[in-house]
DOGU-538411 format. One line per 5 residues: number of its first residue (from 1); their letters; for each residue x, y, z of N, C-alpha, C. Coordinates in nm, 3 decimals, padded with zeros to 5 digits. Atoms other than C-alpha are relative to their C-alpha. Layout:
<pts>
NUM	A	X Y Z X Y Z X Y Z; ...;
</pts>
This chain:
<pts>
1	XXXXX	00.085 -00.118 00.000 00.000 00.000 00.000 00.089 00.123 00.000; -00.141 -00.138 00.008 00.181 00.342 -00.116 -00.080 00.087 00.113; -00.020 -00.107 -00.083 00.021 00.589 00.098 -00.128 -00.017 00.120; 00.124 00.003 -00.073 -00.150 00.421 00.408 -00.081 00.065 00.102; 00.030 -00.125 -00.127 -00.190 00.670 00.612 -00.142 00.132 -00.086;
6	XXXXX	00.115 -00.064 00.059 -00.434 00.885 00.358 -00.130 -00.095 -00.049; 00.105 00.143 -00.012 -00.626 00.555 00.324 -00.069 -00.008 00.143; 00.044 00.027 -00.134 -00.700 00.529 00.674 -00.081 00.152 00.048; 00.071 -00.136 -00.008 -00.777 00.914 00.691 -00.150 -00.016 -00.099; 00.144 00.021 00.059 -01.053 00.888 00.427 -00.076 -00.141 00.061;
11	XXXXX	00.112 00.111 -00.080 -01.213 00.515 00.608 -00.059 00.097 00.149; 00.079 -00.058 -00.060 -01.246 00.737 00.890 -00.087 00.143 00.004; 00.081 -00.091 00.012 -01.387 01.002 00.734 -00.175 -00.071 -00.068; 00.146 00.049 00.038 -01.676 00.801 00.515 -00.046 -00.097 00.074; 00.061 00.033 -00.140 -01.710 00.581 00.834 -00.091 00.064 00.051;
16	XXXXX	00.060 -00.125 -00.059 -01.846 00.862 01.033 -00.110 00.026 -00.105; 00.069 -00.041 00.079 -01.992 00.982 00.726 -00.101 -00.072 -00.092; 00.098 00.065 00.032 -02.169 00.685 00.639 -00.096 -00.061 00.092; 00.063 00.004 -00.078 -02.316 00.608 00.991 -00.105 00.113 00.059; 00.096 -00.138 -00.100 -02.414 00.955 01.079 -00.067 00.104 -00.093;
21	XXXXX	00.071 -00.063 00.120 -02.542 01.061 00.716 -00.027 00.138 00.017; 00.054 -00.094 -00.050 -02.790 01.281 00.826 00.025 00.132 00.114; -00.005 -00.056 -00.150 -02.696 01.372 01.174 00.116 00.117 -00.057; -00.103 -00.106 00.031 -02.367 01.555 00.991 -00.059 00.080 -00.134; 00.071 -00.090 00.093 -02.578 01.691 00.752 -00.100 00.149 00.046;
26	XXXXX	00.096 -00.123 -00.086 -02.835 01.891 01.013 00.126 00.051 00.049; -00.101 -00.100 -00.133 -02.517 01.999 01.202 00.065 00.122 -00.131; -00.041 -00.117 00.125 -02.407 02.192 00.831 -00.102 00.039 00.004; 00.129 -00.022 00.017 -02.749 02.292 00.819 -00.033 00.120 00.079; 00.019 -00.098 -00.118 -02.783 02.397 01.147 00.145 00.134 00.006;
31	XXXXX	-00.145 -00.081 -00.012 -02.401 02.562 01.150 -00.046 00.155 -00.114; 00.072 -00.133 00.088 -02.581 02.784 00.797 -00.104 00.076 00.054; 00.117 -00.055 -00.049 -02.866 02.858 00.981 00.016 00.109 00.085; -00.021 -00.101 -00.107 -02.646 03.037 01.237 00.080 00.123 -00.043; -00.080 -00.108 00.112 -02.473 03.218 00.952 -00.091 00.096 -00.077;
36	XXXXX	00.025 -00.083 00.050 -02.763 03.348 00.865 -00.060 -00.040 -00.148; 00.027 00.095 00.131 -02.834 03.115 00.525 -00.100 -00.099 00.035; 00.088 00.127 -00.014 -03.158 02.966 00.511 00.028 -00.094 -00.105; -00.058 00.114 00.099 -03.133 02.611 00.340 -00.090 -00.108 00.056; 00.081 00.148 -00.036 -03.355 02.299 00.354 00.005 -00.098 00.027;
41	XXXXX	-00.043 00.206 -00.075 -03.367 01.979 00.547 00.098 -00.067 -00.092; -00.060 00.128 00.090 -03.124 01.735 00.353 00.038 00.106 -00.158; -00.016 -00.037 00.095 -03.024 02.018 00.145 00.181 -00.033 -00.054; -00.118 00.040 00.061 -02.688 01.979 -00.100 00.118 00.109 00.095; -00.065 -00.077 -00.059 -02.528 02.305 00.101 00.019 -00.039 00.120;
46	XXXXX	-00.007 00.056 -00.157 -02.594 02.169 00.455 00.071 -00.159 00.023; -00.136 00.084 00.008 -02.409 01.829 00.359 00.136 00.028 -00.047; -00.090 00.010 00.054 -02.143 01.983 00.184 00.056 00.066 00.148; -00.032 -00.020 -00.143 -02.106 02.178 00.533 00.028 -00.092 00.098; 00.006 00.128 -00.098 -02.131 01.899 00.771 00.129 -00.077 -00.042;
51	XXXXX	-00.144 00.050 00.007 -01.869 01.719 00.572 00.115 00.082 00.004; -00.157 -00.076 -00.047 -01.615 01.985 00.599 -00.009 00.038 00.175; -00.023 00.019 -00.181 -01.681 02.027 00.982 00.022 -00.119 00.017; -00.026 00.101 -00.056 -01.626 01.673 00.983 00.152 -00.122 -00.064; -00.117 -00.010 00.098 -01.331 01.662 00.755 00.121 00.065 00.111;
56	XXXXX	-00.087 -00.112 -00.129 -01.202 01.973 01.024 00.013 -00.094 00.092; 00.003 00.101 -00.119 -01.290 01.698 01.334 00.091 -00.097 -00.031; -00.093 00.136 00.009 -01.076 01.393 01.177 00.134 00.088 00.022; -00.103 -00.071 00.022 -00.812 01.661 01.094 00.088 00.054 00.131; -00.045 -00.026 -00.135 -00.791 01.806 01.439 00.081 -00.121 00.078;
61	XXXXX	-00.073 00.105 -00.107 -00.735 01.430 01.574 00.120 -00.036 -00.034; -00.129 00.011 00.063 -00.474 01.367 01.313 00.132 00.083 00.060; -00.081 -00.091 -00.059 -00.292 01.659 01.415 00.003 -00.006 00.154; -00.028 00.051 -00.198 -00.336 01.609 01.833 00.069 -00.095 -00.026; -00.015 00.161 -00.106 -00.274 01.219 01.826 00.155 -00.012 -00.104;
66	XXXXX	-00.144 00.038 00.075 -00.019 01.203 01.522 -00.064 -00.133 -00.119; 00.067 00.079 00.090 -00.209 00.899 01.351 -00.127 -00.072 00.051; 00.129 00.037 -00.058 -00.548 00.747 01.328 00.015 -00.194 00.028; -00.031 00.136 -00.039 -00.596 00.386 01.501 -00.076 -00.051 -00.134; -00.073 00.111 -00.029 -00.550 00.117 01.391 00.160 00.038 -00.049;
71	XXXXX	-00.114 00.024 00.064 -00.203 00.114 01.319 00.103 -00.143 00.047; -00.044 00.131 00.018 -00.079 -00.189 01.171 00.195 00.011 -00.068; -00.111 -00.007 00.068 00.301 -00.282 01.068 00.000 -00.041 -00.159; -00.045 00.028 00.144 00.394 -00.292 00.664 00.044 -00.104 00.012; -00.042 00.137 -00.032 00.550 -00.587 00.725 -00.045 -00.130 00.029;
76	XXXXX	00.067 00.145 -00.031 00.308 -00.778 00.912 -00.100 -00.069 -00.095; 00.065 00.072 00.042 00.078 -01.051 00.836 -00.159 00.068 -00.027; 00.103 -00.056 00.020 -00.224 -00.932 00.675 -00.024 00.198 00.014; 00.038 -00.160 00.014 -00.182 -00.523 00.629 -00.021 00.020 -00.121; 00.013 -00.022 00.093 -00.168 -00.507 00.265 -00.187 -00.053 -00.039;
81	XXXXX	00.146 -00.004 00.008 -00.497 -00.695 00.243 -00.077 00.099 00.065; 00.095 -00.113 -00.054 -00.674 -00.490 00.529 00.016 00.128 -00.090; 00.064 -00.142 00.104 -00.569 -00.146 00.326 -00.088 -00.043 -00.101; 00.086 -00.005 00.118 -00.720 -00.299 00.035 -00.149 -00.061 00.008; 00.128 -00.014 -00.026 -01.021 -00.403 00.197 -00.071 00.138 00.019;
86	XXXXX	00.038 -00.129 -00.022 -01.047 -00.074 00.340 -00.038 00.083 -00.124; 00.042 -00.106 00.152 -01.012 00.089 -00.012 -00.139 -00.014 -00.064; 00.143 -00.011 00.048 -01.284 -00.075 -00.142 -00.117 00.077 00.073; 00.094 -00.029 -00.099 -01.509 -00.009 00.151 00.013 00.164 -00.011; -00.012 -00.112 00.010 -01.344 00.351 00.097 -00.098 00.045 -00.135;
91	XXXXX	00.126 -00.028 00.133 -01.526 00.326 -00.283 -00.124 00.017 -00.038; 00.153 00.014 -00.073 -01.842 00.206 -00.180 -00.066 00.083 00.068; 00.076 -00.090 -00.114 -01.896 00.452 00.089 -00.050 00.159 -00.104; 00.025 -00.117 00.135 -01.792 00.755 -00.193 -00.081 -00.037 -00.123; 00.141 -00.021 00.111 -02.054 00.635 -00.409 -00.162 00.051 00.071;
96	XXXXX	00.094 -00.029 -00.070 -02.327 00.652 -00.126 00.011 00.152 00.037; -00.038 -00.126 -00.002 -02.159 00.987 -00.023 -00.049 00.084 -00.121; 00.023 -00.083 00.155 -02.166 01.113 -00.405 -00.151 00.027 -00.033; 00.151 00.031 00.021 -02.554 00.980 -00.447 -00.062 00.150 00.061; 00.041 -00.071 -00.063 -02.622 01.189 -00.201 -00.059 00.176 -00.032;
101	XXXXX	-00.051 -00.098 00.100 -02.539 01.478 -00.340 -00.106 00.028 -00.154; 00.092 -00.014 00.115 -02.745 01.426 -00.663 -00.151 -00.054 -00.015; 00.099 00.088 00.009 -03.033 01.223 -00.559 -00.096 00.102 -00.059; 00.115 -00.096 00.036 -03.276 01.550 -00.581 -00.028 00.058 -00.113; -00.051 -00.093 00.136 -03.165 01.621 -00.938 -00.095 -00.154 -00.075;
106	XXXXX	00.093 00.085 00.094 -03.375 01.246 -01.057 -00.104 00.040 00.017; 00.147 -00.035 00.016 -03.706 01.322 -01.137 -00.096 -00.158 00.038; 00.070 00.151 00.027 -03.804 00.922 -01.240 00.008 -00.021 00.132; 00.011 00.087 -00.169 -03.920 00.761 -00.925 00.058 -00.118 00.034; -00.055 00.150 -00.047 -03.847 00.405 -01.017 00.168 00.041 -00.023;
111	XXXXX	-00.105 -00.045 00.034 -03.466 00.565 -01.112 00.025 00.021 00.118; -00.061 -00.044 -00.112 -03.424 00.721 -00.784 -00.035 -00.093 00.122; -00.011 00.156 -00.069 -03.574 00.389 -00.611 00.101 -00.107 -00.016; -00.097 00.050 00.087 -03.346 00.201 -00.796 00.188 00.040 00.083; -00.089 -00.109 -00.043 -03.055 00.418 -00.729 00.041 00.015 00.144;
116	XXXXX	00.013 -00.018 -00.139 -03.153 00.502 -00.358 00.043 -00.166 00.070; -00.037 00.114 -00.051 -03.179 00.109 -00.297 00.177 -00.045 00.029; -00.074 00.014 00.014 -02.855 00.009 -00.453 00.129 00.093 00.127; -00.128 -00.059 -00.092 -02.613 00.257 -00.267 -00.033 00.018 00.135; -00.047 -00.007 -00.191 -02.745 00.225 00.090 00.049 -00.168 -00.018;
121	XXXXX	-00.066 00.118 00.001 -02.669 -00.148 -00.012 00.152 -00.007 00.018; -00.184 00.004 -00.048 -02.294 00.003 -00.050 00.037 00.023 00.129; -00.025 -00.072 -00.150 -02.299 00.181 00.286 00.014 -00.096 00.082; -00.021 00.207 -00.040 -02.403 -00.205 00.451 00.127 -00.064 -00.059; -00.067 00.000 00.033 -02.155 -00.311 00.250 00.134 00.001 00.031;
126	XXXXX	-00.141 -00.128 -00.022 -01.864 -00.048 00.312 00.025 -00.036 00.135; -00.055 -00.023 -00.132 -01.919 -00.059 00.664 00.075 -00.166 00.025; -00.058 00.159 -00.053 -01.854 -00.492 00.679 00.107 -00.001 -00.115; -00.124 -00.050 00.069 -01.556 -00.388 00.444 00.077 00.030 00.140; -00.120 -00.088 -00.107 -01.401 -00.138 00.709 00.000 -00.091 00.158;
131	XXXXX	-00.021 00.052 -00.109 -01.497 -00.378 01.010 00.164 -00.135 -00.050; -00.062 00.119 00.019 -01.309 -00.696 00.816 00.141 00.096 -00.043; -00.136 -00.090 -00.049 -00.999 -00.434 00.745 00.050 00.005 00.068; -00.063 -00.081 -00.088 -00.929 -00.257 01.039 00.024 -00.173 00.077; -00.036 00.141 -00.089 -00.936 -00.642 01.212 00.158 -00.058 -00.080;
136	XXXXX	-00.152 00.043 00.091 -00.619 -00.736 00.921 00.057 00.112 00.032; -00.084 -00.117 -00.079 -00.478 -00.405 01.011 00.097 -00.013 00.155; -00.057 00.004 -00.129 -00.470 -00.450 01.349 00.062 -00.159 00.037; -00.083 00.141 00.004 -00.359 -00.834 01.300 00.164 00.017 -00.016; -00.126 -00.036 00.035 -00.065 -00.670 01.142 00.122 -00.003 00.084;
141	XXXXX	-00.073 -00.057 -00.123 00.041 -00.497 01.444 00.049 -00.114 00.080; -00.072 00.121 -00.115 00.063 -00.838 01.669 00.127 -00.037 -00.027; -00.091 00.032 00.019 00.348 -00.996 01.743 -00.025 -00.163 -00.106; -00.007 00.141 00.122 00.423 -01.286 01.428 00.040 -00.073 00.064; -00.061 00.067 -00.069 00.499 -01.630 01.547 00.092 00.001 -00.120;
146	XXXX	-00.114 00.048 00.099 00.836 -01.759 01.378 -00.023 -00.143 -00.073; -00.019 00.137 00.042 00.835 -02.060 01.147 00.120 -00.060 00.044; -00.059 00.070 -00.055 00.989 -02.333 01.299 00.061 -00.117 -00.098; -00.008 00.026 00.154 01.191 -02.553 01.028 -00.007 -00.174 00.123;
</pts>
């Protein structure tokens, strides 16, 4: 994995951002509201808010802690898989993320049923992605036994 450390930054950003959808969506919402910008429930401005306050929140921990957990060794047994579980689960989540974003722009019903179904299927998905990861991640980290000849 070339750069696992910005891998692990984005799982815990569409983590968060795929459990708490909404909830970081009213908090951009609410955050415009106090600016003064009216904007509507589940509008495209009040998520694009929410994710940069919650972009700012990972960022802050990055910067306090130094890196985000799990941290697994390059070396060990099972890290290269976990990042690349993670990635996917990272893909999956940025399609549900992206959806998001455009759902209000389909008109067709069965299209945006369709549509709507499919990518909370990624989010389910994404998240039993980033659980079966971060577990090879953190496998990494243990100590390896030695082969014995």
């Amino acid at each position: 994995m070339k750069y696992p450390n910005v891998n692990m930054f984005a799982v815990w950003f569409f983590m968060a951002q795929t459990l708490a959808m909404e909830w970081i969506a009213e908090a951009g919402r609410t955050l415009l509201a106090l600016l003064g910008a009216p904007t509507l429930e589940g509008s495209v401005p009040g998520r694009l808010v929410g994710a940069l306050l919650l972009l700012f929140v990972i960022y802050l921990v990055v910067h306090f802690r130094g890196v985000l957990p799990p941290q697994g060794k390059p070396q060990g047994s099972g890290f290269t898989i976990g990042h690349r579980l993670l990635l996917a689960g990272n893909v999956l989540a940025a399609l549900l993320f992206i959806f998001q974003f455009f759902e209000s722009g389909i008109k067709d019903y069965n299209t945006h049923l369709v549509l709507d179904q499919i990518t909370t299927s990624f989010g389910y998905l994404a998240m039993g992605l980033f659980a079966i990861g971060f577990s090879f991640v953190y496998q990494s980290a243990l100590p390896q036994e030695e082969k014995k000849s």
